[in-house]
N, C-alpha and C positions, 0 to 999 in steps of 0.2 A: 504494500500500500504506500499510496505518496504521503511526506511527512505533509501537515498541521502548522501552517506560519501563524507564529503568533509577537504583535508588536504591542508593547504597552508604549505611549506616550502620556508625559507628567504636562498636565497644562503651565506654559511658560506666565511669569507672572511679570510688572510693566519693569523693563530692564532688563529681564531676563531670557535666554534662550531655552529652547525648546528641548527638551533631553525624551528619547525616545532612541529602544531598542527591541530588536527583533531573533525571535528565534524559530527551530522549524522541532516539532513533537508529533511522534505517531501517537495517532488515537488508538492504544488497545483497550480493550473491553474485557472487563471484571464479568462474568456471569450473575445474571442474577440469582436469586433461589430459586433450588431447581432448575438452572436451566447450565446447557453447553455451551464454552465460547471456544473457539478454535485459535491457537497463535500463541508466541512468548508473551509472558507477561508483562516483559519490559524493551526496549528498542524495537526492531524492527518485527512486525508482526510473524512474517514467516518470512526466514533467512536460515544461513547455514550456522551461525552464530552470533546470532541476535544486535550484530554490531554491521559486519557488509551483504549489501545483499547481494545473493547468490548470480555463480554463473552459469550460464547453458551447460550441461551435464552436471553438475554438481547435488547432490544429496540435498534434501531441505525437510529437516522434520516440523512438524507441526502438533503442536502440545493440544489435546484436546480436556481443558479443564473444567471441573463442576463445581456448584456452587451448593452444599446441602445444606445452610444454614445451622439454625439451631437442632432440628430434627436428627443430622447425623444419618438420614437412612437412605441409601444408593437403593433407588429403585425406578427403571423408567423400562417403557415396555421397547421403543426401537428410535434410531435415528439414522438417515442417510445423510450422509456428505458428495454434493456432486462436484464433477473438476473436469476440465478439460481436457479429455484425454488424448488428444491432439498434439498440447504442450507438455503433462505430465503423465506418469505413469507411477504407481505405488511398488515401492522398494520395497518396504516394510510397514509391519506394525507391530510394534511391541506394548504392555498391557502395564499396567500400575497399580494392580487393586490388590485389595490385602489378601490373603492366601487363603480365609474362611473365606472369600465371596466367589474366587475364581476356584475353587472346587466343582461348582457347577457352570462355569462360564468359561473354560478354560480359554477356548477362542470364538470372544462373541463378536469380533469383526470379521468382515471378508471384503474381497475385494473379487468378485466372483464376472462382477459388470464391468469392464473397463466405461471410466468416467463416471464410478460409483461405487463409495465404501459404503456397506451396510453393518447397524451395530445395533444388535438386540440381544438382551440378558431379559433373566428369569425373575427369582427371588429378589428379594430384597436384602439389606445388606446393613446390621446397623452396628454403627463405630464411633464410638468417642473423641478418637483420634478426627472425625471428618467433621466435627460440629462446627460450626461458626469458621469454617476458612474454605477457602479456594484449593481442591485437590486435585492433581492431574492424575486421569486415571488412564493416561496412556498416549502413545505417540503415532502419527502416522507418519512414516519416510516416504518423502518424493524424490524422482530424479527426471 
């Protein structure tokens, strides 16, 4: 995504000059409760290292994080991620859920569609560890 200019200007007062400076911030997005937001949580949304962004053949994973609030309980029935399968192609996907919950979800993504990961889990899943923060429960690699 292209960075966010942002300039604050101090209104100049009578004598004085104008002091105004500018800088460029990507908007990433916190999930809300309950819901899934795709991308690092800090610089660059999706890059190879959240600092440059990537180049033509180069790997780019993409953090897929949750937001369970106070409840703590991993539970949603399915979501798809669509992508141009034209420009990318899925590397991998690796998982980040705690080890009581991927007992039954061992591999609940596929990538069975080109130009479409699908992700549906079962039960539910409650954790202490997931109350009130932003967890990544896993990665997807493009190249």
């Amino acid at each position: 995504g292209a960075p966010v200019t942002l300039t604050a200007s101090a209104a100049s007062g009578a004598g004085s000059a104008a002091v105004s400076a500018t800088t460029q911030v990507y908007a990433n997005l916190e999930p809300a409760v309950g819901d899934i937001d795709l991308g690092n949580r800090f610089g660059l949304p999706f890059s190879s290292d959240a600092i440059a962004a990537p180049s033509v053949g180069q790997r780019v994973a993409v953090p897929m994080r949750i937001n369970l609030g106070s409840s703590g309980v991993f539970t949603f029935t399915s979501f798809n991620l669509k992508y141009p399968a034209a420009w990318l192609r899925v590397h991998s996907i690796a998982y980040n859920l705690p080890s009581a919950y991927t007992a039954g979800n061992a591999n609940w993504c596929n990538n069975n569609t080109a130009g479409e990961v699908s992700c549906a889990a079962s039960a539910g899943y409650a954790a202490t560890l997931l109350k009130n923060q932003v967890y990544t429960i896993g990665t997807i690699s493009f190249v």
